[in-house]
C-alpha positions as CSV (number, residue, x, y, z in Angstrom):
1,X,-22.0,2.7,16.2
2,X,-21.8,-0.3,14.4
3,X,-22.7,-4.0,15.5
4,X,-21.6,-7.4,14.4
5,X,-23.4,-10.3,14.6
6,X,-23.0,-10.9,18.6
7,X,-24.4,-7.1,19.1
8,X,-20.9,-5.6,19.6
9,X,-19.8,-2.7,18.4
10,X,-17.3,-3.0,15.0
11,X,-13.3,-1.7,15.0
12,X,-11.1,-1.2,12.9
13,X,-7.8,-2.3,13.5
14,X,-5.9,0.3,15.5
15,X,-8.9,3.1,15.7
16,X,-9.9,3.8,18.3
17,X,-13.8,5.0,17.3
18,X,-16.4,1.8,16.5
19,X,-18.0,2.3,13.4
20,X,-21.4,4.4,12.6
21,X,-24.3,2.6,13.2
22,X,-25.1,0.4,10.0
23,X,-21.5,0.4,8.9
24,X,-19.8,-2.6,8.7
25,X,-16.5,-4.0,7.9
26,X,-15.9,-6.0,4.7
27,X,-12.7,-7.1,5.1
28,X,-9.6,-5.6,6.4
29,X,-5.8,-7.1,5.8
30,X,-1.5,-5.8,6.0
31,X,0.6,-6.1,2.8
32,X,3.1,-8.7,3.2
33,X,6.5,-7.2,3.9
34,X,8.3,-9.5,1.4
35,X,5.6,-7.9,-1.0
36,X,6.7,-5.0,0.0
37,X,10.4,-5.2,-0.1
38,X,10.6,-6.7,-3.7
39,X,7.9,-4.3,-5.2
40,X,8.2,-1.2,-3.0
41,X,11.5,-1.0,-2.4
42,X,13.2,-2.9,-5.1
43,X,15.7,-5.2,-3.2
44,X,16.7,-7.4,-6.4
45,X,17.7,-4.4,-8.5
46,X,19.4,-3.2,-5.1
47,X,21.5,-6.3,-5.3
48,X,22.2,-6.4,-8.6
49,X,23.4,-2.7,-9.0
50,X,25.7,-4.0,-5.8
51,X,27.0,-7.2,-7.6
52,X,28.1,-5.2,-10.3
53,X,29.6,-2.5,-8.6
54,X,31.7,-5.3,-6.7
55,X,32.6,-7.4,-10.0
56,X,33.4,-3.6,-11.7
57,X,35.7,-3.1,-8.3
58,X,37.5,-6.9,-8.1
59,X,38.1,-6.5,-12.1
60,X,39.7,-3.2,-11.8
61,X,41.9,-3.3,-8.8
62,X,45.4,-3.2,-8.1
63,X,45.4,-6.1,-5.2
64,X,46.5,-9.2,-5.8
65,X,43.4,-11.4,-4.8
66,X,45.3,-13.2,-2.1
67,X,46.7,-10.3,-0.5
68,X,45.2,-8.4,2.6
69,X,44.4,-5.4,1.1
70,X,42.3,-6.9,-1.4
71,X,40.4,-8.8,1.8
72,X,40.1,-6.1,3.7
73,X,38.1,-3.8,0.5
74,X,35.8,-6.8,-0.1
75,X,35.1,-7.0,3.1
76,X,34.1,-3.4,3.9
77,X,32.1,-3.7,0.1
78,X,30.3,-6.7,1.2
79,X,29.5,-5.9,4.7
80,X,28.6,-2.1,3.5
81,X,26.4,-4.0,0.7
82,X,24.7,-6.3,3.0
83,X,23.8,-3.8,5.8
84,X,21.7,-1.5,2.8
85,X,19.9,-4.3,1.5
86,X,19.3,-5.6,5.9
87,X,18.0,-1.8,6.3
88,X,16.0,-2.3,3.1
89,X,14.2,-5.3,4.7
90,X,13.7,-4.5,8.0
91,X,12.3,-0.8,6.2
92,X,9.9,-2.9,4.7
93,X,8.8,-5.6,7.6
94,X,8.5,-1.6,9.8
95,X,5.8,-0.2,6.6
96,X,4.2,-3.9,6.9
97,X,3.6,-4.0,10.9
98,X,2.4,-0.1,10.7
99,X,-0.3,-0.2,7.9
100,X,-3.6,-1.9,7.9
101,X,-6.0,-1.7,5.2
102,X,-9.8,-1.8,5.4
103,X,-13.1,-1.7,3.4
104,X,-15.9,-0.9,4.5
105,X,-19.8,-0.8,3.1
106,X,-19.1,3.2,3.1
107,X,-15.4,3.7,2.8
108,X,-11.8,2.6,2.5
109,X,-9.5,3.1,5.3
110,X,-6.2,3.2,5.5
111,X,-4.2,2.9,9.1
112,X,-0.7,4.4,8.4
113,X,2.5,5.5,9.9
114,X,5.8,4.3,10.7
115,X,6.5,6.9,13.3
116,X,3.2,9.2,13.9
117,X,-0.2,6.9,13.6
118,X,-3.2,8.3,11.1
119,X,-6.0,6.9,9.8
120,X,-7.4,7.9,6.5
121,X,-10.8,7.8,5.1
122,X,-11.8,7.8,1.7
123,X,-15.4,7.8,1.6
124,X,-16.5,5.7,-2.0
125,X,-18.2,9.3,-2.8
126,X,-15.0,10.5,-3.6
127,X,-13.3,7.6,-5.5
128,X,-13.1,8.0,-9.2
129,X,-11.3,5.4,-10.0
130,X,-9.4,1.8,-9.6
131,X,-7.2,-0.6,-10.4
132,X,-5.9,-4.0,-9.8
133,X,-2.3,-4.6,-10.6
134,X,-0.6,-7.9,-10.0
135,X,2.8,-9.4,-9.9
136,X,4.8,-12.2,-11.5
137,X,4.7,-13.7,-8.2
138,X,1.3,-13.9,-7.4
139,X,0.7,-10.2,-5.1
140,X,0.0,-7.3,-6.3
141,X,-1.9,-4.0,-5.3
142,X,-5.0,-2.0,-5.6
143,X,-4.6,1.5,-6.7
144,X,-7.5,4.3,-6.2
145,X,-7.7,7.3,-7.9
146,X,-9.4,10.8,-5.9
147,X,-12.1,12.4,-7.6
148,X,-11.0,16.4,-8.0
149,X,-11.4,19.0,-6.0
150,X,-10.7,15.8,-3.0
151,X,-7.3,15.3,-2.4
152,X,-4.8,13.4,0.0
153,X,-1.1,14.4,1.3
154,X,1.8,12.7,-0.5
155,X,3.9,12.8,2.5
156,X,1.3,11.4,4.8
157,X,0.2,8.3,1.7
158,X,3.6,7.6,1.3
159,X,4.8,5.0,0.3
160,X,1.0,3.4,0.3
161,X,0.8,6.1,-3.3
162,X,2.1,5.9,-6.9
163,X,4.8,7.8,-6.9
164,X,4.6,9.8,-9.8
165,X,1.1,10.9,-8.7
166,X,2.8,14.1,-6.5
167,X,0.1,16.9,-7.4
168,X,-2.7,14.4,-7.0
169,X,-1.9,11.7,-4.9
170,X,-3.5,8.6,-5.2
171,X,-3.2,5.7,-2.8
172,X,-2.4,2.3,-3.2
173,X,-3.1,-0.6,-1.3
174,X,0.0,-2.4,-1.2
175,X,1.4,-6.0,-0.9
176,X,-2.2,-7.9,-1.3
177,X,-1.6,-11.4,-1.6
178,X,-4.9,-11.9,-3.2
179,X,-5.2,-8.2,-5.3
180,X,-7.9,-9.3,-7.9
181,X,-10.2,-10.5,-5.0
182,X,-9.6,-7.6,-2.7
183,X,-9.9,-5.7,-6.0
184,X,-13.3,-7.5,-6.5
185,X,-14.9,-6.8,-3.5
186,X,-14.1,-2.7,-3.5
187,X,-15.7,-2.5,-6.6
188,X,-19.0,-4.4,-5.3
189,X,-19.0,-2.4,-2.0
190,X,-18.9,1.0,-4.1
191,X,-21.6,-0.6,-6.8
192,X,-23.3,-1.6,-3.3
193,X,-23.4,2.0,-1.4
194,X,-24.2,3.7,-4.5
195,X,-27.0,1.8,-5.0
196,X,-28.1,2.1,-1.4
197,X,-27.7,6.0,-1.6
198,X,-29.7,6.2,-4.9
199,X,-32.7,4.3,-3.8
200,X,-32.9,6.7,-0.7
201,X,-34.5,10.3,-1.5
202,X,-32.5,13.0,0.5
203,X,-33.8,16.7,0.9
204,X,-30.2,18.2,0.9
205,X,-28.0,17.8,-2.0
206,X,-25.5,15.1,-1.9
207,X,-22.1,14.2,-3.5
208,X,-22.4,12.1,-6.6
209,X,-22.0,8.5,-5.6
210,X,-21.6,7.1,-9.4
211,X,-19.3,3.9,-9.5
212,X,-16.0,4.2,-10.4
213,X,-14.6,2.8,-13.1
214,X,-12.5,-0.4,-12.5
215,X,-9.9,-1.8,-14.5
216,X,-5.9,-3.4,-14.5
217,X,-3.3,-1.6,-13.7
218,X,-0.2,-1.7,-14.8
219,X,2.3,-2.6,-12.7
């Protein structure tokens, strides 16, 4: 297993297994829910479409603004409005508290699931690919693309995947308040295990470990 500087062996968060023996952790991190909410689940356009479909509503109907009737419908639209957009947030604080992230000096981890917990591993022989996308607001995300035949469940990545990546799914760290850096660091690690694996001779064959090509993402 692995040590850290005291001797002791090195978690993850939430596994349950230390790490291999000269494995250590690089840095590890959550997304941010509000991250999450605005850029995962869309709340703004969520409230917009909502806005609209009340203005559409208050334009078009037969009440008389003062009357009850025309009390009563906004209130069932507004309360009906705000209790999607209050499951939309607490949705996205539920994916924040159940996901960790992790990089290694030999892989990428993630800790997923809102209602079964699973770790995946995703070795840096199999990554392909990255890229850093970031936001208006200053987060962003990593995304990682699986070198072929390798490949990851949609169902179990979700929503930590692009979404229109069904018949190869590749993850995405989500929500990173500080994307480039975290970004910055996967690509060393790879550039740094590959190099380590090169300089070592091996009787038995071995996966390629070439570095994978970094670049932005759009987002």
């Amino acid at each position: 297993m692995s040590s850290g500087p005291a001797g002791t062996p090195q978690y993850i968060r939430g596994v349950p297994h230390a790490l291999p023996e000269g494995e250590h952790i690089l840095w590890q991190g959550a997304p941010e829910a509000s991250a999450i909410a605005t850029h995962v689940f869309h709340w703004r356009f969520i409230a917009a479409y909502f806005v609209v479909m009340l203005a559409v509503w208050i334009v078009g109907t037969e009440y008389a603004v003062s009357s009850q009737a025309f009390l009563a419908g906004l209130l069932v639209r507004v309360s009906l409005s705000s209790l999607v957009l209050g499951i939309v947030f607490v949705l996205a604080r539920v994916v924040a508290r159940t996901s960790w992230y992790a990089i290694t000096s030999q892989r990428l981890v993630l800790r997923l699931g809102m209602v079964f917990e699973m770790s995946i591993n995703v070795p840096f022989t199999i990554l392909e690919s990255a890229g850093v996308g970031v936001f208006k607001d200053g987060t962003g995300q990593v995304v990682v693309k699986i070198a072929k035949p390798s490949r990851l469940a949609y169902i179990a990545l979700w929503p930590h995947c692009r979404f229109r990546s069904i018949n190869q799914p590749q993850p995405v760290l989500r929500g990173l308040s500080d994307p480039q850096g975290v970004g910055m660091l996967l690509a060393d690690a790879v550039a740094a295990a590959a190099e380590s694996t090169t300089s070592v001779p091996k009787a038995a064959p071995r996966p390629s470990t070439s570095e994978p090509h970094f670049a932005p993402q759009p987002v």
